[in-house]
N, CA, C and O atoms as a Tripos MOL2 file, in Angstrom:
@<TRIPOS>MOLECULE
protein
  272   271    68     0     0
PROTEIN
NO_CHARGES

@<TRIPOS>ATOM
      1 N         -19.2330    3.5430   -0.7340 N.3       1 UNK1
      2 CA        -17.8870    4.0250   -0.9860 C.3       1 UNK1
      3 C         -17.3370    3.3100   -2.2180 C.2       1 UNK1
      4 O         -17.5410    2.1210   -2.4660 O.2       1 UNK1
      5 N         -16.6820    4.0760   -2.8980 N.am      2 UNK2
      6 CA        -16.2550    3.8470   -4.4800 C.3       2 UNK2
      7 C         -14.9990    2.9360   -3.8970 C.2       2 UNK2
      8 O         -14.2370    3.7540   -3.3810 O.2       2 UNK2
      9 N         -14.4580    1.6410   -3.7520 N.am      3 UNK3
     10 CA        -13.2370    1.5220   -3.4770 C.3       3 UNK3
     11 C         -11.9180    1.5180   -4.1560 C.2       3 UNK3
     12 O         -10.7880    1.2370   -3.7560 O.2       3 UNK3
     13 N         -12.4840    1.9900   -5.5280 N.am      4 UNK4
     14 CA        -11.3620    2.2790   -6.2710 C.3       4 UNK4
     15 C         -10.6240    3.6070   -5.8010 C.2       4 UNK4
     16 O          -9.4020    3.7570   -5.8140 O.2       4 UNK4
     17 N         -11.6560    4.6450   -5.3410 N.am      5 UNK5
     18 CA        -11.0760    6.2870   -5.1620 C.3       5 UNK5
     19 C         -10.8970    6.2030   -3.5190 C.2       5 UNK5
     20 O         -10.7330    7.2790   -2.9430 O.2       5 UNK5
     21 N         -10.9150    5.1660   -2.8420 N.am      6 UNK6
     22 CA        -10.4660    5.2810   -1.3070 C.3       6 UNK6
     23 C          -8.7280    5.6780   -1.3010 C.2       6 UNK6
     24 O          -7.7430    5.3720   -1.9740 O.2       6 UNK6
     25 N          -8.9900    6.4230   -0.2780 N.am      7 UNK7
     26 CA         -7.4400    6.9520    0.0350 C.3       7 UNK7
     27 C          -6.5520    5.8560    0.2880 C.2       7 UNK7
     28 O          -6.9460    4.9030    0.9590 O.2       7 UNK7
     29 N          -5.0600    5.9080   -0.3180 N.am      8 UNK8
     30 CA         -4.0170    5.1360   -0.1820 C.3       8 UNK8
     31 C          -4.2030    5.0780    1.5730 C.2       8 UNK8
     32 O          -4.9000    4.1660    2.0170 O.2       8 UNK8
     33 N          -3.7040    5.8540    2.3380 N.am      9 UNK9
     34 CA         -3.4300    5.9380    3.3510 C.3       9 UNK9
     35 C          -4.7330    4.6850    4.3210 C.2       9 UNK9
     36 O          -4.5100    3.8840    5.2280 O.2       9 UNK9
     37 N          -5.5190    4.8990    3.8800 N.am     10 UNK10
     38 CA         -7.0760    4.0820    4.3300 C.3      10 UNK10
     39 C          -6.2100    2.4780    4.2690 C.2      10 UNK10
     40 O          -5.6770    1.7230    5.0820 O.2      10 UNK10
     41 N          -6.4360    2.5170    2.8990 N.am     11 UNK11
     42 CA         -5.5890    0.8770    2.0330 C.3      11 UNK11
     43 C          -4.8420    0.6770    3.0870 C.2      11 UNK11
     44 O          -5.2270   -0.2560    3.7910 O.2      11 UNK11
     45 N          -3.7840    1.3020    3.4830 N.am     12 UNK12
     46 CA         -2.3100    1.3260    3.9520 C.3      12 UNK12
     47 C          -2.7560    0.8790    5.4400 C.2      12 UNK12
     48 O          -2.3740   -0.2250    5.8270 O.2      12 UNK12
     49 N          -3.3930    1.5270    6.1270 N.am     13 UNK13
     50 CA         -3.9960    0.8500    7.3220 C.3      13 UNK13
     51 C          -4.6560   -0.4650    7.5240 C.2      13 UNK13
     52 O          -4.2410   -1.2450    8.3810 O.2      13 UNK13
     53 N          -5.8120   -0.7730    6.6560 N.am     14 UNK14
     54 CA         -6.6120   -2.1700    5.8060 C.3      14 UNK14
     55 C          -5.3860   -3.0280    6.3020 C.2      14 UNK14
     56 O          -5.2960   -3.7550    7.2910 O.2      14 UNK14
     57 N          -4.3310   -2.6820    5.1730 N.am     15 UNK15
     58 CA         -3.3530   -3.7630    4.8580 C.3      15 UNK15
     59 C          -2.3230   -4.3490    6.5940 C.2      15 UNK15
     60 O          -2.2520   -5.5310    6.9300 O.2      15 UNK15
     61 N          -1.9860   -3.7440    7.0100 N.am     16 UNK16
     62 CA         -1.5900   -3.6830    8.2350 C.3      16 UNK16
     63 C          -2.2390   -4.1000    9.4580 C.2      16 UNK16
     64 O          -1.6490   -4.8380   10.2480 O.2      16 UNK16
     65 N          -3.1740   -3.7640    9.6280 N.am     17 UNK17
     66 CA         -4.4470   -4.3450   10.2100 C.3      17 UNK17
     67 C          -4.5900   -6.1430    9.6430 C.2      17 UNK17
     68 O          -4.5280   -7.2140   10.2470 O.2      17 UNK17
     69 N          -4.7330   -5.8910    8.6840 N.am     18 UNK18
     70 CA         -4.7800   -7.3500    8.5070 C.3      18 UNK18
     71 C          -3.5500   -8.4270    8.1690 C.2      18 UNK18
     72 O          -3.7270   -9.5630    7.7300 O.2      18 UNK18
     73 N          -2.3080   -7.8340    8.4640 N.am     19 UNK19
     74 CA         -0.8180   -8.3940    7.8560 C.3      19 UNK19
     75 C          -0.5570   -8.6260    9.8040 C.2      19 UNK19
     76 O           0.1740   -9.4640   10.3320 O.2      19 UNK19
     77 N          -1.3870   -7.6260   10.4730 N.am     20 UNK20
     78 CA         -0.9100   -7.7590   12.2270 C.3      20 UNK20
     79 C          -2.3420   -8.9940   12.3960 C.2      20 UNK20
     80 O          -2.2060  -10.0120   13.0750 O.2      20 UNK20
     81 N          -3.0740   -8.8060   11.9830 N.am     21 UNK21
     82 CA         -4.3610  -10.1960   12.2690 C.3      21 UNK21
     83 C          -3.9300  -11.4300   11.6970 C.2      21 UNK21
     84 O          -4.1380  -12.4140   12.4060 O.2      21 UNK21
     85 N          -3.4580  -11.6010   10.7480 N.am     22 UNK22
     86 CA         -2.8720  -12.5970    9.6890 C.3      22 UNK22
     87 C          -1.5260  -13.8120   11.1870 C.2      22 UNK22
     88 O          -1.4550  -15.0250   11.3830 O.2      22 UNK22
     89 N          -0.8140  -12.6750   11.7980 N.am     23 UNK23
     90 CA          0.2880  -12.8610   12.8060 C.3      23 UNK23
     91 C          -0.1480  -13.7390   13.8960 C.2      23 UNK23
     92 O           0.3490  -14.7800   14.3270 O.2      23 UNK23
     93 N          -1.1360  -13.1130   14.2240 N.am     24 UNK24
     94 CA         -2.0400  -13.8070   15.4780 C.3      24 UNK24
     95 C          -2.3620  -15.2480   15.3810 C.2      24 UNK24
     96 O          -2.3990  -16.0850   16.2830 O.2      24 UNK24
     97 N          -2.6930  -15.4370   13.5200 N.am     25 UNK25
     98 CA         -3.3490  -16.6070   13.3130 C.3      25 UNK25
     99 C          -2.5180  -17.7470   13.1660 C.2      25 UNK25
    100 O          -2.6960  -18.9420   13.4020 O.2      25 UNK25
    101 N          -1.2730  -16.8840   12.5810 N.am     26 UNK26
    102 CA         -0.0190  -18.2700   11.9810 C.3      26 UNK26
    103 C           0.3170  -18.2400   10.4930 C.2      26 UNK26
    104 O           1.4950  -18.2430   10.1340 O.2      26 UNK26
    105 N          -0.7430  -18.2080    9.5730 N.am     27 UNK27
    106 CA         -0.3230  -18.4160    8.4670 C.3      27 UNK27
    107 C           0.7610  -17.3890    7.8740 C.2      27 UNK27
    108 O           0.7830  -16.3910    8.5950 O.2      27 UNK27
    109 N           1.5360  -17.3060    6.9610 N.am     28 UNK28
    110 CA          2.4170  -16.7510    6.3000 C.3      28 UNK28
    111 C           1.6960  -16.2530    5.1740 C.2      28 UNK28
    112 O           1.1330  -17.1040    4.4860 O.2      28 UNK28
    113 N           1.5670  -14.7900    4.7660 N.am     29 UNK29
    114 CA          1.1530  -14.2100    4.4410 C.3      29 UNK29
    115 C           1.7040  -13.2990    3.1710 C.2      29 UNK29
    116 O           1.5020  -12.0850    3.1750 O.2      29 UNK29
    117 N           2.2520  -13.7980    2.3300 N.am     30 UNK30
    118 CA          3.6380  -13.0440    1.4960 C.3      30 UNK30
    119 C           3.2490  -11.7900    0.9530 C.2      30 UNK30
    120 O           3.7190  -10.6660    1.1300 O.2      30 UNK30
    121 N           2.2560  -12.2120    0.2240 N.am     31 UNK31
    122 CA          1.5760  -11.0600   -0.7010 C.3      31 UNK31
    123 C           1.2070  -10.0640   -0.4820 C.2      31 UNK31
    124 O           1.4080   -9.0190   -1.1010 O.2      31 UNK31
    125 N           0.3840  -10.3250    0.7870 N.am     32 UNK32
    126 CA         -0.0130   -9.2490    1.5740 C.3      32 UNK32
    127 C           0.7990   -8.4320    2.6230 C.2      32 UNK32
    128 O           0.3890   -7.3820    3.1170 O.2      32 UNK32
    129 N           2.1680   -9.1080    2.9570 N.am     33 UNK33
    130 CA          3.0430   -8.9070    3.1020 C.3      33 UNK33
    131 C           3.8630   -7.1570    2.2780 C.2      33 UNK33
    132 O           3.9350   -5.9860    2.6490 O.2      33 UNK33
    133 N           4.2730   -7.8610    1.1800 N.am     34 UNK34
    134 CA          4.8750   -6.9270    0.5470 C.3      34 UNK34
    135 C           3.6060   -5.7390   -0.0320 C.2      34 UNK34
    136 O           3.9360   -4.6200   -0.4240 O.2      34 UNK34
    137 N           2.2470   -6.1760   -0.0040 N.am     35 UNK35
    138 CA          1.4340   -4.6600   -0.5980 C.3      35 UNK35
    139 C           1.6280   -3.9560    0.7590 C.2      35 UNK35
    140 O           1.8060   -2.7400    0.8270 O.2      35 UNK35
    141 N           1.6010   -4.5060    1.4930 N.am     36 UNK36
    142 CA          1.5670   -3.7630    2.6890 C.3      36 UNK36
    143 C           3.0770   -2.7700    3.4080 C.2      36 UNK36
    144 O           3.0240   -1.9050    4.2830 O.2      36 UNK36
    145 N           4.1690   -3.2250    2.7540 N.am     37 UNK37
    146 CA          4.9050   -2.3600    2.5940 C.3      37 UNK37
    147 C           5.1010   -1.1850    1.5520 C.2      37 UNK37
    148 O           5.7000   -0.1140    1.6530 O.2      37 UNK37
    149 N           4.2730   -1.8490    0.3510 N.am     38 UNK38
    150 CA          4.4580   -1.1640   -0.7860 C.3      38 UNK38
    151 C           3.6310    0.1400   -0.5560 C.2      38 UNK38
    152 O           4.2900    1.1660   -0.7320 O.2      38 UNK38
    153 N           2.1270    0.3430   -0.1460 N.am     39 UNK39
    154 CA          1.4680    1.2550    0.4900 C.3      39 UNK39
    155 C           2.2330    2.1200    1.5270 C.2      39 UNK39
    156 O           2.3200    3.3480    1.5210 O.2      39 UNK39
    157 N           2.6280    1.4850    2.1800 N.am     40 UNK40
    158 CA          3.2730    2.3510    3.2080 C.3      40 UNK40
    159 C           4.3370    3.1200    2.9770 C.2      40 UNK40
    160 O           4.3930    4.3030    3.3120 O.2      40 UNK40
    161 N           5.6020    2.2540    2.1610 N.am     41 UNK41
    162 CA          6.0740    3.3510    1.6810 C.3      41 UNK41
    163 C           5.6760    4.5900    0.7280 C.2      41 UNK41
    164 O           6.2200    5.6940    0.7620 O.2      41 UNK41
    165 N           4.4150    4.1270   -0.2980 N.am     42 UNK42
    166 CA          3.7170    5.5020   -0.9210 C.3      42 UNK42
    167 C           3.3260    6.0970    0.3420 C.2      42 UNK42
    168 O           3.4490    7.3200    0.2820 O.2      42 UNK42
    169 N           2.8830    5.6720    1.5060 N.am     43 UNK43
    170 CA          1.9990    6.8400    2.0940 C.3      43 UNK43
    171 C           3.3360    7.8940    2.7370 C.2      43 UNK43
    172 O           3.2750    9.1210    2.8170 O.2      43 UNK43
    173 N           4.7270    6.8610    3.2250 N.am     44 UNK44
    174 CA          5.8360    7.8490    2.9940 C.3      44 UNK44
    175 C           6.2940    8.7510    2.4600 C.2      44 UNK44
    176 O           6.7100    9.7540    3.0380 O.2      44 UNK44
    177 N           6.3020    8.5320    1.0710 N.am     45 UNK45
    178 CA          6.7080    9.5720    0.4610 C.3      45 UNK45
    179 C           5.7950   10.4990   -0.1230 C.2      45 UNK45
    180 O           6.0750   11.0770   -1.1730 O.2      45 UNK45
    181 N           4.4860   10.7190    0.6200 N.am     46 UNK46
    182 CA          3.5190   11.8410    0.8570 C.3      46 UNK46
    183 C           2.3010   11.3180   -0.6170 C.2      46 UNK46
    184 O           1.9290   12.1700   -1.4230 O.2      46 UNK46
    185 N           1.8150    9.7480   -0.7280 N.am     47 UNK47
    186 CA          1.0920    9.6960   -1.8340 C.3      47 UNK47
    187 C          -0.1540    9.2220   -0.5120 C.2      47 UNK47
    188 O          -1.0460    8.7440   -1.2130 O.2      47 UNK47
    189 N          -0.5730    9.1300    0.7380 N.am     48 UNK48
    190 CA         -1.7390    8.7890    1.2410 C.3      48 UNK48
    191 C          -2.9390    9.4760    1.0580 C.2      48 UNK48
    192 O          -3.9330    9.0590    1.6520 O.2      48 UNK48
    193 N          -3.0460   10.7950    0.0920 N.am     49 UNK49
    194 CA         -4.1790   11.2470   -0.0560 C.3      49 UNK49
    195 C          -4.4810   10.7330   -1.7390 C.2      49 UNK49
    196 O          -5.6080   10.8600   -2.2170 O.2      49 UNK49
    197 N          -3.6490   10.3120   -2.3190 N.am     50 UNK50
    198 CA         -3.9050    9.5800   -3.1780 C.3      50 UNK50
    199 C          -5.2900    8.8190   -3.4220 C.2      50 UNK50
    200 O          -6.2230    9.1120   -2.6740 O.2      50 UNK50
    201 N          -5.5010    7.7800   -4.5060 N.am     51 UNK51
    202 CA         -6.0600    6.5770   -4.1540 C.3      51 UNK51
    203 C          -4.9280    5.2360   -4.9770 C.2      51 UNK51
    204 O          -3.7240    5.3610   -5.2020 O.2      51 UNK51
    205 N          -5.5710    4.3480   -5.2020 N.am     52 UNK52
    206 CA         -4.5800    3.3550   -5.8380 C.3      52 UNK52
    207 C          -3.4030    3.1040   -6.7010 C.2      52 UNK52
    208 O          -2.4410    2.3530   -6.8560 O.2      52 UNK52
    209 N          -4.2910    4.6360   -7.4020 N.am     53 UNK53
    210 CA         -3.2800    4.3580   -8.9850 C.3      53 UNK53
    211 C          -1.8180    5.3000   -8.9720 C.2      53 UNK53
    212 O          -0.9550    5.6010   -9.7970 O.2      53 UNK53
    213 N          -2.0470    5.5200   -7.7750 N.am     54 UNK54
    214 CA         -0.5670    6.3340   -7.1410 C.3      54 UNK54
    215 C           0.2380    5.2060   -6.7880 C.2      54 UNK54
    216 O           1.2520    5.5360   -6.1720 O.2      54 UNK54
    217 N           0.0680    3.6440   -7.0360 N.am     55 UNK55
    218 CA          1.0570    2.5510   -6.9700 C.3      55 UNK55
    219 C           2.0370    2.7970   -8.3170 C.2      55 UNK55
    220 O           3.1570    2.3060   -8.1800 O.2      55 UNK55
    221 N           1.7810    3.5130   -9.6580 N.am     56 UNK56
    222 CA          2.4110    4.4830  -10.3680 C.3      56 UNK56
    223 C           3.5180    4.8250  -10.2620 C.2      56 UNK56
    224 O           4.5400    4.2980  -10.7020 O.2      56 UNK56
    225 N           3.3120    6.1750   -9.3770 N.am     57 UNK57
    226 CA          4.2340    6.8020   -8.4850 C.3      57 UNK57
    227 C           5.3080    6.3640   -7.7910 C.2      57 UNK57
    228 O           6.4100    6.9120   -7.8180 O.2      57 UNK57
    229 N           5.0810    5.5750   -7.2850 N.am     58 UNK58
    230 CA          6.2420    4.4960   -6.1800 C.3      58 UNK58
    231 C           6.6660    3.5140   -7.0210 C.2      58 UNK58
    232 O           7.8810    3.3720   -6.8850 O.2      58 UNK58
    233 N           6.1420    2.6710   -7.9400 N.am     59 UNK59
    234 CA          6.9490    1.8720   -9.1130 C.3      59 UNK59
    235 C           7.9180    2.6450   -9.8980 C.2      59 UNK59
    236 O           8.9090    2.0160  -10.2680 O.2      59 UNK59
    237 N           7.8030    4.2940  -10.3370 N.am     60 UNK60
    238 CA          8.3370    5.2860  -11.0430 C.3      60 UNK60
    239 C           9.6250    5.2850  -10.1510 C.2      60 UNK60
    240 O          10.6930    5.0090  -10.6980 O.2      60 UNK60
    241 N           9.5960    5.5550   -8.9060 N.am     61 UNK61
    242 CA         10.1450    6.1610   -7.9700 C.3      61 UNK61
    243 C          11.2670    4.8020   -7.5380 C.2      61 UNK61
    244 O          12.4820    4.9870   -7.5940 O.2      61 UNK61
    245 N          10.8660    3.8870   -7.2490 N.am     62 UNK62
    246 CA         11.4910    2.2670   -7.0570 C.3      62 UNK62
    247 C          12.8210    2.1610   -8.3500 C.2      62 UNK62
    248 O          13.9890    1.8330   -8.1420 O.2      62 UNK62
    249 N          12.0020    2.6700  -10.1020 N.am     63 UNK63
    250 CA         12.6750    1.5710  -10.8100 C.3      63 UNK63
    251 C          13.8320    3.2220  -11.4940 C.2      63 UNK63
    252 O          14.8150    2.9690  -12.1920 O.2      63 UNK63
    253 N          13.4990    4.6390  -11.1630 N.am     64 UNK64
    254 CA         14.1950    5.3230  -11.5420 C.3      64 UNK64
    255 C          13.6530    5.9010  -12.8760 C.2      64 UNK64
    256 O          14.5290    6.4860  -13.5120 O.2      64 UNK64
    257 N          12.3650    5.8840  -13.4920 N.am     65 UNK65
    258 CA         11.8530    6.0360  -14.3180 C.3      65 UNK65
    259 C          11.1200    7.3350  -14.3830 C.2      65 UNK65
    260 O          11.0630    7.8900  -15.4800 O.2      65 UNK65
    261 N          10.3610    8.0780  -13.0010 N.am     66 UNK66
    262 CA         10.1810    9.0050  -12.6410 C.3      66 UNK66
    263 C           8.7260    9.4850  -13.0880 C.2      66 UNK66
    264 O           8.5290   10.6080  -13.5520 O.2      66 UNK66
    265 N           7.6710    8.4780  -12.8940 N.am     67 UNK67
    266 CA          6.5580    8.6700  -13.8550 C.3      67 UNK67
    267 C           5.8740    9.2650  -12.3400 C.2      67 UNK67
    268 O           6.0030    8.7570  -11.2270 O.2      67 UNK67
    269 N           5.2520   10.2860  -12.6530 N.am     68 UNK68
    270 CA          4.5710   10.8940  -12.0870 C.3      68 UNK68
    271 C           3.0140   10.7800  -12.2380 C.2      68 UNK68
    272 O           2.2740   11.4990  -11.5670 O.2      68 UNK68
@<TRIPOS>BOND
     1     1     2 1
     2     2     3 1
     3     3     4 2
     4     3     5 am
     5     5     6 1
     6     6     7 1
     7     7     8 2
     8     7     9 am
     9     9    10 1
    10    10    11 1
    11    11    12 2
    12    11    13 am
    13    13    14 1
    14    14    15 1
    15    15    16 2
    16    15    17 am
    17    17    18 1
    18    18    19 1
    19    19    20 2
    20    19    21 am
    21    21    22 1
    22    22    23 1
    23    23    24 2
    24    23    25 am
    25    25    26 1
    26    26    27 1
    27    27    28 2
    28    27    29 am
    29    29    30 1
    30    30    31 1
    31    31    32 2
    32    31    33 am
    33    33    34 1
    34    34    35 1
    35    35    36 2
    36    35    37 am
    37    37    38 1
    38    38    39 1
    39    39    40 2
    40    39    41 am
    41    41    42 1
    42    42    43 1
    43    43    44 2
    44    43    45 am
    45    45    46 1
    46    46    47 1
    47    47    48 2
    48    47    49 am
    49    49    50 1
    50    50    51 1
    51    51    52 2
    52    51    53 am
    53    53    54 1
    54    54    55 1
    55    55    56 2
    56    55    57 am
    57    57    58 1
    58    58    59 1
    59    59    60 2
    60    59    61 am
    61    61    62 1
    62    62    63 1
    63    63    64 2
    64    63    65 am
    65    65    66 1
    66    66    67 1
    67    67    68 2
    68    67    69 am
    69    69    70 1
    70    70    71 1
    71    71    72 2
    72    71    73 am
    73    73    74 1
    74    74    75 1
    75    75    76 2
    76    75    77 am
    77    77    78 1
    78    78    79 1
    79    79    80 2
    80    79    81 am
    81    81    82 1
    82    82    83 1
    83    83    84 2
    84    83    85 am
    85    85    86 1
    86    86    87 1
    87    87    88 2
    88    87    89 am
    89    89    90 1
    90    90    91 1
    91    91    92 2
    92    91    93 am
    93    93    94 1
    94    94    95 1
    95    95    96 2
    96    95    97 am
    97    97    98 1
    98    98    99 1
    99    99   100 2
   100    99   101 am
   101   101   102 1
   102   102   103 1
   103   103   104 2
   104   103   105 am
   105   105   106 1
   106   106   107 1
   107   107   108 2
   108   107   109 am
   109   109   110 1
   110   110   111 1
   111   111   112 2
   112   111   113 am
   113   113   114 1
   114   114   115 1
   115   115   116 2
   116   115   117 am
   117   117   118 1
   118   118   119 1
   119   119   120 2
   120   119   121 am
   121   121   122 1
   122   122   123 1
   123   123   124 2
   124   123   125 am
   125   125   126 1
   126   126   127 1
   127   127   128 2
   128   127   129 am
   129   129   130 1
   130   130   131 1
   131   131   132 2
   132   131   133 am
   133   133   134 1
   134   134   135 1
   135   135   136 2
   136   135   137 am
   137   137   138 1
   138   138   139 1
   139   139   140 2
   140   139   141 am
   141   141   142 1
   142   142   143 1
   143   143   144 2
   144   143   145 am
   145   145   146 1
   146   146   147 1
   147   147   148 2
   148   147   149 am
   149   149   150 1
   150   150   151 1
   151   151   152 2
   152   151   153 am
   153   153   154 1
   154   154   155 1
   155   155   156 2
   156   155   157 am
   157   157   158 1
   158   158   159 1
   159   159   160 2
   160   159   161 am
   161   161   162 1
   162   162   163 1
   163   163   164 2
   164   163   165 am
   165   165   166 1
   166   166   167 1
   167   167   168 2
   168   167   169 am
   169   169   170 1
   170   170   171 1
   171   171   172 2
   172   171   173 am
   173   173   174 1
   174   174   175 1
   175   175   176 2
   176   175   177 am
   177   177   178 1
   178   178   179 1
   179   179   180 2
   180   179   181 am
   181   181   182 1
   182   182   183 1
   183   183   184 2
   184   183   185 am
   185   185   186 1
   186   186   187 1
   187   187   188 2
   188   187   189 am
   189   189   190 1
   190   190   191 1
   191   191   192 2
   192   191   193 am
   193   193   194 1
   194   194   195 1
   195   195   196 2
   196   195   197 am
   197   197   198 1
   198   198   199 1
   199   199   200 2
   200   199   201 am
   201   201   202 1
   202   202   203 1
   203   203   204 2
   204   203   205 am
   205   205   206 1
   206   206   207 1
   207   207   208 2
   208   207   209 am
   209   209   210 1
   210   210   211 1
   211   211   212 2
   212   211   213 am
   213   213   214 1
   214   214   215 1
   215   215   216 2
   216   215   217 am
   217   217   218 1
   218   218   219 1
   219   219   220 2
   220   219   221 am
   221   221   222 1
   222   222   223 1
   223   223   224 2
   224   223   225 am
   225   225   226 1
   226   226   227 1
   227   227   228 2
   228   227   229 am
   229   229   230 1
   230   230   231 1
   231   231   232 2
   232   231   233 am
   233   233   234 1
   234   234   235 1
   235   235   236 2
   236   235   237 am
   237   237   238 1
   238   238   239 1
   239   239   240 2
   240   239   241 am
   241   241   242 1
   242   242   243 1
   243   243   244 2
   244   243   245 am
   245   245   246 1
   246   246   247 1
   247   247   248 2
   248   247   249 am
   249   249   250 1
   250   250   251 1
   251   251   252 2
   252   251   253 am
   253   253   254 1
   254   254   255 1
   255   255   256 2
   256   255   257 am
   257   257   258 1
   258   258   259 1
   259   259   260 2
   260   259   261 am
   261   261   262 1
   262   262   263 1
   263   263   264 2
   264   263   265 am
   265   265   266 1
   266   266   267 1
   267   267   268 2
   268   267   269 am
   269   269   270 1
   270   270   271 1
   271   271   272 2
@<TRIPOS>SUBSTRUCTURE
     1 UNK1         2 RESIDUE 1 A UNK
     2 UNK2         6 RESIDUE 1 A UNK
     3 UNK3        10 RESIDUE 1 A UNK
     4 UNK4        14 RESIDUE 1 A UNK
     5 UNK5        18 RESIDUE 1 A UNK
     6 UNK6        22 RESIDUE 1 A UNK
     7 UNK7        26 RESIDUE 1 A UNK
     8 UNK8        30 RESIDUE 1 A UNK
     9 UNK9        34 RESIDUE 1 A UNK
    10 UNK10       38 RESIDUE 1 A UNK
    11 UNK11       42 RESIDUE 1 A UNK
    12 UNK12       46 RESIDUE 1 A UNK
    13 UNK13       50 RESIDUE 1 A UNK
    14 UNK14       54 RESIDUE 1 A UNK
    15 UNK15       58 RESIDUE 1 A UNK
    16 UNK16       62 RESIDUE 1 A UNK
    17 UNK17       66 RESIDUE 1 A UNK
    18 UNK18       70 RESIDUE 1 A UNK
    19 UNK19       74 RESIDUE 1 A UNK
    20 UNK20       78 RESIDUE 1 A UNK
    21 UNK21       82 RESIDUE 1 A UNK
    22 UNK22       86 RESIDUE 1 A UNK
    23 UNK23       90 RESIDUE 1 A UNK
    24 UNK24       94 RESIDUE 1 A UNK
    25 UNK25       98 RESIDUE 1 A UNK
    26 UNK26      102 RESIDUE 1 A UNK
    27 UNK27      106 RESIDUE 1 A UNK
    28 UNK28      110 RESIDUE 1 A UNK
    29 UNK29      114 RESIDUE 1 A UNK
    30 UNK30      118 RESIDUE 1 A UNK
    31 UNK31      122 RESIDUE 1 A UNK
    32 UNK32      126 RESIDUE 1 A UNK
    33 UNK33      130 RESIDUE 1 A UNK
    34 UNK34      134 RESIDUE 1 A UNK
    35 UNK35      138 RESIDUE 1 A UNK
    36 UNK36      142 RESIDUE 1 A UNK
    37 UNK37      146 RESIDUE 1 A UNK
    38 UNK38      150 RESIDUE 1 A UNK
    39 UNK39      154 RESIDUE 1 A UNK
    40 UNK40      158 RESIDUE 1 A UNK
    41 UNK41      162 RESIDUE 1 A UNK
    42 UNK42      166 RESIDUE 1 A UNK
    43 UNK43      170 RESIDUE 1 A UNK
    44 UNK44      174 RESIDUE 1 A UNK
    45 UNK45      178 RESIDUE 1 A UNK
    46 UNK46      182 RESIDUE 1 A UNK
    47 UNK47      186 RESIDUE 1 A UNK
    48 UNK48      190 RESIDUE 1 A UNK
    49 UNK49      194 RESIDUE 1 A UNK
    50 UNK50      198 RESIDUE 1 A UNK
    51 UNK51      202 RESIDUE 1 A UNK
    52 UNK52      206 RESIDUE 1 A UNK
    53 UNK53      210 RESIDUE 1 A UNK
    54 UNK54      214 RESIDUE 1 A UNK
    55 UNK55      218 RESIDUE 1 A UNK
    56 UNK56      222 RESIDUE 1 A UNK
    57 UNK57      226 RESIDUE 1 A UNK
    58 UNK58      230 RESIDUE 1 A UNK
    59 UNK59      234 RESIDUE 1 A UNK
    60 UNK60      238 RESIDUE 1 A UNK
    61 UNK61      242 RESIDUE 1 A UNK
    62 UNK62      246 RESIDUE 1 A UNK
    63 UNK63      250 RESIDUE 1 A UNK
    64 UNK64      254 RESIDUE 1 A UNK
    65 UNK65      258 RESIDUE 1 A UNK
    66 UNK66      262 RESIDUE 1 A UNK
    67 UNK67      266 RESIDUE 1 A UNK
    68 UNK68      270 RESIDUE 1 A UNK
């Protein structure tokens, strides 16, 4: 599997999965923290069939810039 062309939505799970494993363990987790919202809200606003570079999209969408 190419993991550059894996589906956002895939990522978006990954990240969560391991931001809820991360919880279990204790450590504080920031980074992974916020990608893991950042995915999720792309997979919100309908980018989970995406792959990565639809982080684009949601920076466009965040700063009012509108880059598609």
């Amino acid at each position: 599997m190419n993991i550059a062309t894996m589906l956002l939505r895939r990522r978006a799970e990954d990240t969560t999965t391991a931001v809820e494993f991360g919880r279990t363990l204790g450590p504080e987790l920031p980074v992974l923290q916020v990608v893991d919202r950042l995915f999720g809200d792309m997979v919100a606003h309908g980018d989970g069939d995406l792959d990565h570079s639809a982080i684009l999209c949601e920076i466009g969408r965040r700063t009012g810039l509108g880059v598609s």
